[in-house]
C-alpha positions in Angstrom: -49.3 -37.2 2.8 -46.3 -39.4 1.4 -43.4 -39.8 3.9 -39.8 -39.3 2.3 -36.6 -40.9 3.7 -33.3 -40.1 2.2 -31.2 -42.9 3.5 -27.8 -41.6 3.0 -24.2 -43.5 3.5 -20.9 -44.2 2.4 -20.7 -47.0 -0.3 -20.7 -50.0 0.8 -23.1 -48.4 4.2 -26.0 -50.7 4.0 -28.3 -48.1 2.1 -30.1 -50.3 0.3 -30.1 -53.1 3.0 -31.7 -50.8 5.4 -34.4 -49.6 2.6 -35.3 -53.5 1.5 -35.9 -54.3 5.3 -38.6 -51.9 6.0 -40.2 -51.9 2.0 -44.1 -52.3 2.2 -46.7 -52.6 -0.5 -47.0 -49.2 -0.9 -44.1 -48.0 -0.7 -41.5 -46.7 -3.6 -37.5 -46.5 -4.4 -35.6 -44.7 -5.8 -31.8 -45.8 -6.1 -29.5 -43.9 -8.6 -27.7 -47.2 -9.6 -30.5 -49.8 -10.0 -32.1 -47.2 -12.0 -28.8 -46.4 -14.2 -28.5 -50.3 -14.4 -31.7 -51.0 -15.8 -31.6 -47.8 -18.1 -28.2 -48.5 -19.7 -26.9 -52.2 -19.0 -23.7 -51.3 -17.1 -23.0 -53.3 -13.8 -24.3 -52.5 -10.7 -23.0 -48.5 -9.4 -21.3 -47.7 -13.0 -22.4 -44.5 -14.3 -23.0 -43.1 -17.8 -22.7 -39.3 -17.5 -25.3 -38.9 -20.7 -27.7 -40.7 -19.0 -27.6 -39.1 -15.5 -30.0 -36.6 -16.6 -32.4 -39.1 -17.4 -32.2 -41.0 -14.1 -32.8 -37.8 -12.0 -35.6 -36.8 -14.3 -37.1 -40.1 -12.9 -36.7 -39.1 -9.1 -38.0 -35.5 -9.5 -40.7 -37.1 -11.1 -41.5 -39.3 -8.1 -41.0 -36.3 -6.3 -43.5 -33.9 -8.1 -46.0 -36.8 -8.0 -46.4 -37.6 -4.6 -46.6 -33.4 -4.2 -49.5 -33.3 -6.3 -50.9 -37.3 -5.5 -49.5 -38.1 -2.2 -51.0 -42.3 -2.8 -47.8 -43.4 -2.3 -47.0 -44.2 1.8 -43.0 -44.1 2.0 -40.5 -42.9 -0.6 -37.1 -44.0 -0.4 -34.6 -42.2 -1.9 -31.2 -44.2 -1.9 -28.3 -41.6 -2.2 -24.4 -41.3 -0.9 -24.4 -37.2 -1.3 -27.6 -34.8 -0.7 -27.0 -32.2 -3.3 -28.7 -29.4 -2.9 -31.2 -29.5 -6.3 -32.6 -32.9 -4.3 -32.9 -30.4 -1.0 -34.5 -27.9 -3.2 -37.2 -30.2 -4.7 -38.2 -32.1 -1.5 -39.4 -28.2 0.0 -43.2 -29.2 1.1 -42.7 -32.7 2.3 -42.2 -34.7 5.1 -38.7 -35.9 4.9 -36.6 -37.8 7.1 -33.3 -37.7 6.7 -31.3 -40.9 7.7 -27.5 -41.8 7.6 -25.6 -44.8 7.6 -24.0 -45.2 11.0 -21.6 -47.7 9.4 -18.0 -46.7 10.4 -15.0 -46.2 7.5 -13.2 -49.5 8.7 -16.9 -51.2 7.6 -17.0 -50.2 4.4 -13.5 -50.8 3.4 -13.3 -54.1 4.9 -17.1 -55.0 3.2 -15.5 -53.4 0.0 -12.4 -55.8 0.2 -14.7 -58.7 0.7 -16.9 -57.9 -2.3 -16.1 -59.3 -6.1 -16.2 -55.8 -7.5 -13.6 -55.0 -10.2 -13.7 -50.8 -9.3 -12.8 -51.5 -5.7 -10.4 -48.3 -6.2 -12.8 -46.1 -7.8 -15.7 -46.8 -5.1 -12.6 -46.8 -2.1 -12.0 -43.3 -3.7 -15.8 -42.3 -2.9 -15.9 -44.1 0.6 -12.9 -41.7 1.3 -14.9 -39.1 -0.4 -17.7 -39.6 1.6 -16.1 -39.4 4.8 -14.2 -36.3 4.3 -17.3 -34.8 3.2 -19.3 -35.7 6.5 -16.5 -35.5 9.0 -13.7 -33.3 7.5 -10.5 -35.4 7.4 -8.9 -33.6 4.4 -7.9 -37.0 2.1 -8.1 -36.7 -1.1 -8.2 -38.9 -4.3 -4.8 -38.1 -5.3 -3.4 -38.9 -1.8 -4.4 -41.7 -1.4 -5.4 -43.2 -4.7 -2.2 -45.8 -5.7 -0.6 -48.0 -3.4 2.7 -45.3 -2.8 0.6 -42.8 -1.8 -1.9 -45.4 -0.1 1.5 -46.5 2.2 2.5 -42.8 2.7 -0.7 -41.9 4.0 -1.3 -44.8 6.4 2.2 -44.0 8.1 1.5 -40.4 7.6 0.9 -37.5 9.7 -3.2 -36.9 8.2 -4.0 -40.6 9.2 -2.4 -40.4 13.2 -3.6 -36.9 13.8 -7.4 -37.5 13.0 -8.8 -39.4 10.3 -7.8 -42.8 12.2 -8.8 -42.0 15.3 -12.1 -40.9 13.8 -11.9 -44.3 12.0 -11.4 -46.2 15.5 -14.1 -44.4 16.6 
């Protein structure tokens, strides 16, 4: 039986890092953006919304296979959220589930070093992503321009929580 890892993270988390240092021969990925990349010709993590469809057609199809063929040794499915139609299909299989350990500071700092030109649209999903997993309550609009970016850093949300998870 095929082994399934969702390796899960932040952007910017080390997601696919972690999946091309333990890739074998018989092993299979699946990342969202390599696959949208190849499909469309947009840069690396840009997204056309017609075209999503497609893409996850092409991981529940590795999915369905290895239920009905399980060849394959290790799927890796790269992913920042686990929505609930990927929960749904994996039902059956041996899945792993494994996050990124990689702390907020981390991926804003590896963000700032990178040479991407979204840097405020992916910031907006680190932010995202870590509300999401440990319930800090920013949002997009609170902290998405450099006013509101300054108000919330010397705000109350940022001292009574989210940095000391951040520290953490």
């Amino acid at each position: 039986m095929s082994k399934v890892y969702i390796i899960y993270g932040a952007p910017m988390s080390g997601t696919s890092t972690y999946v091309k240092q333990r890739l074998k021969d018989n092993d299979v990925v699946f990342d969202y953006d390599d696959i949208m990349r190849t499909l469309t010709g947009l840069p690396y993590q840009k997204n056309n919304k017609s075209v999503q469809p497609i893409v996850l057609g092409i991981r529940d199809l590795i999915i369905e296979h290895i239920k009905v063929n399980p060849v394959i040794e290790n799927v890796y499915i790269i992913t920042t959220f686990i929505g609930k139609q990927l929960e749904q299909s994996l039902n059956g299989l041996d899945v792993k589930k494994v996050r990124m350990e990689t702390t907020f500071m981390e991926c804003i700092e590896r963000l700032q070093s990178s040479d991407r030109d979204d840097k405020d649209d992916v910031r907006f999903t680190i932010v995202d992503w870590f509300n999401k997993h440990f319930n800090k309550g920013i949002t997009k609009e609170q902290y998405g321009n450099v006013k509101n970016k300054k108000k919330f850093y010397t705000g109350r949300r940022w001292y009574n929580g989210t940095r000391e998870a951040v520290l953490k």
